[in-house]
TIMI-2910 file (N, C-alpha, C, CB; in pm, 1 decimal, decimal comma, always signed):
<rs>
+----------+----------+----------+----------+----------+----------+----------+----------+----------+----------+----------+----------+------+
!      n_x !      n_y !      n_z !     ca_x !     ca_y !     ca_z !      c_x !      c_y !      c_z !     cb_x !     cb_y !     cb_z ! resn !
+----------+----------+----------+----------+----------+----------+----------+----------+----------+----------+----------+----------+------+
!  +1936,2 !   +423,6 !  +1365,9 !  +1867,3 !   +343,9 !  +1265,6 !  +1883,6 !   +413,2 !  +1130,8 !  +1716,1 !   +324,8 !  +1301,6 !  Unk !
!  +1916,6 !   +355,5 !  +1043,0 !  +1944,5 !   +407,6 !   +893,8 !  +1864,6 !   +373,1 !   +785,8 !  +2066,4 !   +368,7 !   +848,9 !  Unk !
!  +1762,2 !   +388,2 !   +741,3 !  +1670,7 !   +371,7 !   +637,3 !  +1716,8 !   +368,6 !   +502,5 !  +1582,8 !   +463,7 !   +645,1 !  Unk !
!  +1687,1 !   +267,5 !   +445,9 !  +1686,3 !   +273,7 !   +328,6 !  +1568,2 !   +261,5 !   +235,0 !  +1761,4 !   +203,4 !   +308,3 !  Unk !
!  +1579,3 !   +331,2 !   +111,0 !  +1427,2 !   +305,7 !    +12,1 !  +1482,6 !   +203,2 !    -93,5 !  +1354,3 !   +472,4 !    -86,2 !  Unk !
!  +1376,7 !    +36,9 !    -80,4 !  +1490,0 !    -50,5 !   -136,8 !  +1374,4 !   -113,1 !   -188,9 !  +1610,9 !   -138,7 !    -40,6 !  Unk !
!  +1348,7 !   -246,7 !   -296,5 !  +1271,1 !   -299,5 !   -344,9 !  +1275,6 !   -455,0 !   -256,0 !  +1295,7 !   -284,4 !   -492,1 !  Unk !
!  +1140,4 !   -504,8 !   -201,1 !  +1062,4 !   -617,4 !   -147,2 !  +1007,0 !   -711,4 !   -267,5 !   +939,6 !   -558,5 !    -58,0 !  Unk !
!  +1061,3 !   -815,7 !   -305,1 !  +1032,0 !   -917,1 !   -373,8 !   +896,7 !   -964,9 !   -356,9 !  +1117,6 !  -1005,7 !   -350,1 !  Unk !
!   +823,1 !   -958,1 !   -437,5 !   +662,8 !  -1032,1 !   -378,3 !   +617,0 !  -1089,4 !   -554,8 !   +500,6 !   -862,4 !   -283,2 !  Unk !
!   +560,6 !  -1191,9 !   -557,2 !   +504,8 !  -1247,5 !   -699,3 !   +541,7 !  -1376,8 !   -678,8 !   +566,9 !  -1185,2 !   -845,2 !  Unk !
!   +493,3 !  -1481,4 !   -804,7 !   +488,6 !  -1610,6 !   -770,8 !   +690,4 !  -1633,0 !   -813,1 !   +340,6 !  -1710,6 !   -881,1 !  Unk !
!   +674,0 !  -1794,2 !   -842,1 !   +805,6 !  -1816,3 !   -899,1 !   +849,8 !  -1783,4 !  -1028,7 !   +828,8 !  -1931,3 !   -892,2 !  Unk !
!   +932,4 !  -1668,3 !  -1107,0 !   +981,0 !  -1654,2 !  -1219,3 !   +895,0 !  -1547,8 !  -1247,1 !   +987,8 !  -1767,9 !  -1305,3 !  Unk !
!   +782,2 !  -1521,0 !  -1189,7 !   +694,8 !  -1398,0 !  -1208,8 !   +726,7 !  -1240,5 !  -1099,3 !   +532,1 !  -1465,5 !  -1175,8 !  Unk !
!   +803,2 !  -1158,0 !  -1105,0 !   +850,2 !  -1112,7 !   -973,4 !   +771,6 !   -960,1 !  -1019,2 !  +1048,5 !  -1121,8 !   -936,5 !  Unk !
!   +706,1 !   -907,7 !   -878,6 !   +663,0 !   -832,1 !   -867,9 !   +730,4 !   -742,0 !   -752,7 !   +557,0 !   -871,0 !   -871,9 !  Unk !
!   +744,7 !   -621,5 !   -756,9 !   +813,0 !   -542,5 !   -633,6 !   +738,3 !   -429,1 !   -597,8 !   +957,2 !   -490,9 !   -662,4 !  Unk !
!   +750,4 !   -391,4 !   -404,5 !   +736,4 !   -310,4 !   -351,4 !   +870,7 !   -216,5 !   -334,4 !   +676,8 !   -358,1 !   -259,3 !  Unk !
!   +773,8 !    -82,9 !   -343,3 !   +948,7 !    -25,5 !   -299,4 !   +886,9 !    +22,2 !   -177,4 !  +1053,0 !   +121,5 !   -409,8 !  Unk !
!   +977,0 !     +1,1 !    -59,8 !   +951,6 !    +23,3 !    +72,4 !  +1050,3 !   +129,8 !   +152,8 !   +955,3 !   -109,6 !   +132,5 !  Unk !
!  +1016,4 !   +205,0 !   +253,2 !  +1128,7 !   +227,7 !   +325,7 !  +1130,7 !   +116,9 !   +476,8 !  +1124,6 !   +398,6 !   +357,8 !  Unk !
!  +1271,8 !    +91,1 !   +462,8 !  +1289,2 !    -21,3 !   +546,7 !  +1417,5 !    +41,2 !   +650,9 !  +1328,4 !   -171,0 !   +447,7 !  Unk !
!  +1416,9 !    -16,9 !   +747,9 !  +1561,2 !    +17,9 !   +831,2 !  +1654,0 !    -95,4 !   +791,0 !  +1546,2 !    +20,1 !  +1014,4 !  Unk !
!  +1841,4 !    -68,0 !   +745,7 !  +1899,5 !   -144,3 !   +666,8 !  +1928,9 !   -274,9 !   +737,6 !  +2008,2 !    -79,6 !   +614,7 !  Unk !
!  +1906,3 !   -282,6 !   +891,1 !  +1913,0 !   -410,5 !   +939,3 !  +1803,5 !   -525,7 !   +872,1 !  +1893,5 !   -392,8 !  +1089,1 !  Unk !
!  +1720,8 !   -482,2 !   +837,2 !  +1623,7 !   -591,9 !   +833,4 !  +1615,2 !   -643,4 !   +673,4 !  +1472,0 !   -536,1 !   +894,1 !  Unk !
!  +1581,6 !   -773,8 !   +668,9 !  +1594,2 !   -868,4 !   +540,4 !  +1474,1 !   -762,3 !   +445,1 !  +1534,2 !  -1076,4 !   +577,3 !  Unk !
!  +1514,9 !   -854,2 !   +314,6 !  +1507,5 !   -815,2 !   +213,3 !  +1387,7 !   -763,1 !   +174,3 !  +1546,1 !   -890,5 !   +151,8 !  Unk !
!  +1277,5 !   -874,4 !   +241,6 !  +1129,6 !   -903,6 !   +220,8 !  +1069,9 !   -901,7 !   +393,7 !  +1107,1 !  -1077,4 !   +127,4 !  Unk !
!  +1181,8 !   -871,0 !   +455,7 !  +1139,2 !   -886,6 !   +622,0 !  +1033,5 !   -732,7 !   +639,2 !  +1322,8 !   -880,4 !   +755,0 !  Unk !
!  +1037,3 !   -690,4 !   +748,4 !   +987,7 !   -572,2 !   +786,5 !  +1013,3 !   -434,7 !   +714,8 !  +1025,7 !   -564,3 !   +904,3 !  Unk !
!   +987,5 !   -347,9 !   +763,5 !   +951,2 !   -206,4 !   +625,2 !   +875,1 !   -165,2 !   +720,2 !   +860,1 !   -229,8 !   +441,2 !  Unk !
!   +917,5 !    +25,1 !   +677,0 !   +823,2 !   +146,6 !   +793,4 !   +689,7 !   +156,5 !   +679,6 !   +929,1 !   +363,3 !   +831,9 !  Unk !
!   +723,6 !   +191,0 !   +528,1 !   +643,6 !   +208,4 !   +481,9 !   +654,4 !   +173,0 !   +306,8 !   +619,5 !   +322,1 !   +534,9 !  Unk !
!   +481,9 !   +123,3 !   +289,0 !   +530,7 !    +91,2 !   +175,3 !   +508,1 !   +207,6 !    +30,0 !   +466,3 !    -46,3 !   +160,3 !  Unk !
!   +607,4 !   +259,6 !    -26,4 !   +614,5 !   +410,0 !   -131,4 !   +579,1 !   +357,6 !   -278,4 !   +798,5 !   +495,8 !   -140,4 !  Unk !
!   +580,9 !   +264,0 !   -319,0 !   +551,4 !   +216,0 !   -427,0 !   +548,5 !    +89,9 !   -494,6 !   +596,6 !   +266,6 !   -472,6 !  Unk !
!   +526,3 !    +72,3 !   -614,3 !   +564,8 !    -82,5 !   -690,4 !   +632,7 !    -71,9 !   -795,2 !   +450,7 !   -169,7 !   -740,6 !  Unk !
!   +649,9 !   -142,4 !   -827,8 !   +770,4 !   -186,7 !   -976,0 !   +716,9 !   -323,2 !  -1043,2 !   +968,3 !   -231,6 !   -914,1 !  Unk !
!   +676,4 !   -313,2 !  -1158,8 !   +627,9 !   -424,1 !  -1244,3 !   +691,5 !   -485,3 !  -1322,7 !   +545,8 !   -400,2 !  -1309,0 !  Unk !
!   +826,9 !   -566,3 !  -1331,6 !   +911,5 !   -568,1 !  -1474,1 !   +875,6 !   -640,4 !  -1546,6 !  +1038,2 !   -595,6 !  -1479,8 !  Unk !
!   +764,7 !   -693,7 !  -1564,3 !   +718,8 !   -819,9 !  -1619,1 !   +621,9 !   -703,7 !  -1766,1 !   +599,7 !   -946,0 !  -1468,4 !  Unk !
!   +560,3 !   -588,1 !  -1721,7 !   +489,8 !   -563,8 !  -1829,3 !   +587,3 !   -450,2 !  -1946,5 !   +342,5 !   -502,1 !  -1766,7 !  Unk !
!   +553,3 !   -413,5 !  -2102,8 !   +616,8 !   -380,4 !  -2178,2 !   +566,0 !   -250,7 !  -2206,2 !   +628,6 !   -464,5 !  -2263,7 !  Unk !
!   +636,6 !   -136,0 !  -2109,6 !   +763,6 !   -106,0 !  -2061,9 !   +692,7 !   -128,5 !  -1910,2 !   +841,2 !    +55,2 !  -2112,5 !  Unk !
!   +828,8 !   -144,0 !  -1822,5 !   +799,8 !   -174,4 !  -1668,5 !   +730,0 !    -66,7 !  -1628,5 !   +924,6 !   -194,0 !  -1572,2 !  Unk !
!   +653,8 !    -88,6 !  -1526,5 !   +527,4 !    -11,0 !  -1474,7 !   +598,7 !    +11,8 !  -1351,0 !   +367,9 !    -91,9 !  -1463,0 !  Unk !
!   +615,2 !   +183,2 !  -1285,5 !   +675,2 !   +202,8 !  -1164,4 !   +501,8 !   +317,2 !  -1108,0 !   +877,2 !   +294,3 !  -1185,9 !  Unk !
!   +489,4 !   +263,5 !  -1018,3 !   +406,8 !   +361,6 !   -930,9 !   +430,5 !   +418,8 !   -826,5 !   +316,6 !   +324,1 !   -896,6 !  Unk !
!   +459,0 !   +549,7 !   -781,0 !   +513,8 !   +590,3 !   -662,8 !   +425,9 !   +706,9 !   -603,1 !   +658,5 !   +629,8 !   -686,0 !  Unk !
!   +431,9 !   +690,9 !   -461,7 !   +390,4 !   +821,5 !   -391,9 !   +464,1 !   +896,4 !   -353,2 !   +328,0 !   +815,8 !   -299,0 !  Unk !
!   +501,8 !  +1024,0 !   -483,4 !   +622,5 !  +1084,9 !   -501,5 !   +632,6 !  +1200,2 !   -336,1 !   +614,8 !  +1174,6 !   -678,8 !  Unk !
!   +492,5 !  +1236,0 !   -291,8 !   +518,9 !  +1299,5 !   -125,6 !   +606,2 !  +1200,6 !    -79,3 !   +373,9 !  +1311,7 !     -8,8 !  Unk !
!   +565,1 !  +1087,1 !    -74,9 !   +608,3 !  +1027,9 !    +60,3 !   +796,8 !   +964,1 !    +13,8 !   +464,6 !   +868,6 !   +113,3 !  Unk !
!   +827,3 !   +955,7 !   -123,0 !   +924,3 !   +947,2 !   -120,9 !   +945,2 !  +1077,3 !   -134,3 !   +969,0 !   +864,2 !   -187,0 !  Unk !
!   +975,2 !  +1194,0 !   -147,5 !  +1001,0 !  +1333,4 !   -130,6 !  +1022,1 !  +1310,5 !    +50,9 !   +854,5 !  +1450,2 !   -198,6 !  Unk !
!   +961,3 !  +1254,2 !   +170,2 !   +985,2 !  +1264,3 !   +288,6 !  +1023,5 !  +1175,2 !   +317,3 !   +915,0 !  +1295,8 !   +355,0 !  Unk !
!  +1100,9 !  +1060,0 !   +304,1 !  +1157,0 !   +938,2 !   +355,9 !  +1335,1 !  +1021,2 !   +253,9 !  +1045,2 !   +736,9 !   +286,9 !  Unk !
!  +1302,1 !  +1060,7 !   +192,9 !  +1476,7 !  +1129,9 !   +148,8 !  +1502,9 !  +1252,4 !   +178,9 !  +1518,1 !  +1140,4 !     -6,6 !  Unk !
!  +1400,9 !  +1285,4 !   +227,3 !  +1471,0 !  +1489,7 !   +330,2 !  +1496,7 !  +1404,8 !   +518,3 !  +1222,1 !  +1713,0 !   +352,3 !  Unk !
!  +1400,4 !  +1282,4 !   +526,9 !  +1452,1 !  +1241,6 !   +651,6 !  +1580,2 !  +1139,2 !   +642,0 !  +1335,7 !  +1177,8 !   +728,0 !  Unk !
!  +1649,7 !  +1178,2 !   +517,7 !  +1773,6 !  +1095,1 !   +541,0 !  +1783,5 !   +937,1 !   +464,4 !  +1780,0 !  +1076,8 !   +704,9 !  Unk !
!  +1672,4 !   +881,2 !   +439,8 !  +1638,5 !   +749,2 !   +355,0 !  +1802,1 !   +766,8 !   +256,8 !  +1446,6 !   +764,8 !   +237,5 !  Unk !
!  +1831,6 !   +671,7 !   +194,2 !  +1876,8 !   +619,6 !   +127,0 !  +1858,5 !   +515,2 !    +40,7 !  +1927,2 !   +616,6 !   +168,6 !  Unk !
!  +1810,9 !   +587,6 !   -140,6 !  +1785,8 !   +492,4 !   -180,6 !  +1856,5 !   +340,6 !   -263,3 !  +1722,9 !   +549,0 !   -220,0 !  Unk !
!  +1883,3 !   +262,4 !   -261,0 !  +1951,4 !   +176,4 !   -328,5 !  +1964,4 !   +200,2 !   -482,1 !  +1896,9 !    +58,7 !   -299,8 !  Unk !
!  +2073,3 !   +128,0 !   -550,2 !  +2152,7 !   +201,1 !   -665,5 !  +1996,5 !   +139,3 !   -744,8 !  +2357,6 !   +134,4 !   -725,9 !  Unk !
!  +1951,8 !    +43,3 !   -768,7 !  +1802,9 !     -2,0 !   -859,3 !  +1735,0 !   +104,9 !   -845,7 !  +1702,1 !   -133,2 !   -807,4 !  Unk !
!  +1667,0 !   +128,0 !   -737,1 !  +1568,3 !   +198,0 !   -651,4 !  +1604,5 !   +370,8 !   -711,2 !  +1603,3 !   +160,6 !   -456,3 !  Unk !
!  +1730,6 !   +406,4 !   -696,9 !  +1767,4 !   +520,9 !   -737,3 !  +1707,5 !   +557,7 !   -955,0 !  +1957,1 !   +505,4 !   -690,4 !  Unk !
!  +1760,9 !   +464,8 !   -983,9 !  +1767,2 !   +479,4 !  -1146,7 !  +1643,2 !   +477,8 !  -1119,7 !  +1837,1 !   +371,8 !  -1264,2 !  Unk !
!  +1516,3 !   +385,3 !  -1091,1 !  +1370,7 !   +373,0 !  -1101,7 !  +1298,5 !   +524,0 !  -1091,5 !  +1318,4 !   +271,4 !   -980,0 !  Unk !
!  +1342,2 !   +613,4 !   -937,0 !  +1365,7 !   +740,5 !   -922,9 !  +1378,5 !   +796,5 !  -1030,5 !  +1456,4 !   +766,6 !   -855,0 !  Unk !
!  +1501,1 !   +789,4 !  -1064,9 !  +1517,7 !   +903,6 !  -1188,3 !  +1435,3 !   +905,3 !  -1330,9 !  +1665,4 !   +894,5 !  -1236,3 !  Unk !
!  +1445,0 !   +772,6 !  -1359,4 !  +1339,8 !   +721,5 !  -1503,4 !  +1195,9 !   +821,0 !  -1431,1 !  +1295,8 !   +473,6 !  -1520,3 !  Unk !
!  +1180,9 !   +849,5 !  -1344,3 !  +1021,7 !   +900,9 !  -1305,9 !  +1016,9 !  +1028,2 !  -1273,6 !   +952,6 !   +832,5 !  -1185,0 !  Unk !
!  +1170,8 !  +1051,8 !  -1268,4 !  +1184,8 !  +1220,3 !  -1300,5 !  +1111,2 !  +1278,7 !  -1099,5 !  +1024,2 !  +1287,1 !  -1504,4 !  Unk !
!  +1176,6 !  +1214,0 !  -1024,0 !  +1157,3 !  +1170,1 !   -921,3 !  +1255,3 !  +1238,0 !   -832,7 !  +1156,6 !  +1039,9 !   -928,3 !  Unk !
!  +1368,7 !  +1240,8 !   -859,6 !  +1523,1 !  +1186,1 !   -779,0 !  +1571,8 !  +1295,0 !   -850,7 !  +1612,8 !  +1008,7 !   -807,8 !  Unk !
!  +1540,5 !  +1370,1 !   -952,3 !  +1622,4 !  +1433,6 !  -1033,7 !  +1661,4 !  +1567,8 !   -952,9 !  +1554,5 !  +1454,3 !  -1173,2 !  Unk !
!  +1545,4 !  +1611,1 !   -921,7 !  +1572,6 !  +1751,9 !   -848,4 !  +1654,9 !  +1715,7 !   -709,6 !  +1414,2 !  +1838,3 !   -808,4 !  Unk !
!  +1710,0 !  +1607,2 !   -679,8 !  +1811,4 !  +1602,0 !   -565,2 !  +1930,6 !  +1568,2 !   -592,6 !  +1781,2 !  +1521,5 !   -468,9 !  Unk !
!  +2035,8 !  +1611,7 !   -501,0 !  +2163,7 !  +1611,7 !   -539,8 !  +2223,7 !  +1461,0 !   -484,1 !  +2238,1 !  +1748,2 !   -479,6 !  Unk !
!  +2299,0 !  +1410,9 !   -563,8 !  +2379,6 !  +1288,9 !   -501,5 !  +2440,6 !  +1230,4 !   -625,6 !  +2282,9 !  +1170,6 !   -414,8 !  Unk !
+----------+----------+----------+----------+----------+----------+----------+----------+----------+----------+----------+----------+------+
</rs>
């Protein structure tokens, strides 16, 4: 099973709100997820990222992989920086 740390679409229509989850890469977009690590707001000025930097710190020493969005969001939060990739 291969995990990825990827963003879950949730908000009304044209209003999009996101979870960032770790999910295993079989499963849909908005389907199932082990856990949920944060949100992403792009709607407010500047986008609002909230993360539980432990638990993403342990979903990427157990191998997670985060998606190329998911990654930059990381780094803007000074997050991702201290890891190599």
């Amino acid at each position: 099973m291969s995990v990825k740390i990827r963003l879950a679409r949730h908000g009304a229509k044209k209003r999009p709100f996101y979870r960032i989850v770790a999910a295993d890469s079989r499963c849909r977009r908005d389907g199932r997820f082990l856990e949920i690590i944060g949100t992403y707001n792009p709607l407010k000025d500047p986008a609002e990222v909230s993360l539980k930097e432990e638990r993403v710190s342990y979903w990427v020493d157990q191998g997670a992989i985060p998606t190329d969005t998911v990654k930059s969001l990381l780094k803007r939060q000074n997050v991702f920086a201290n890891n190599s990739e």
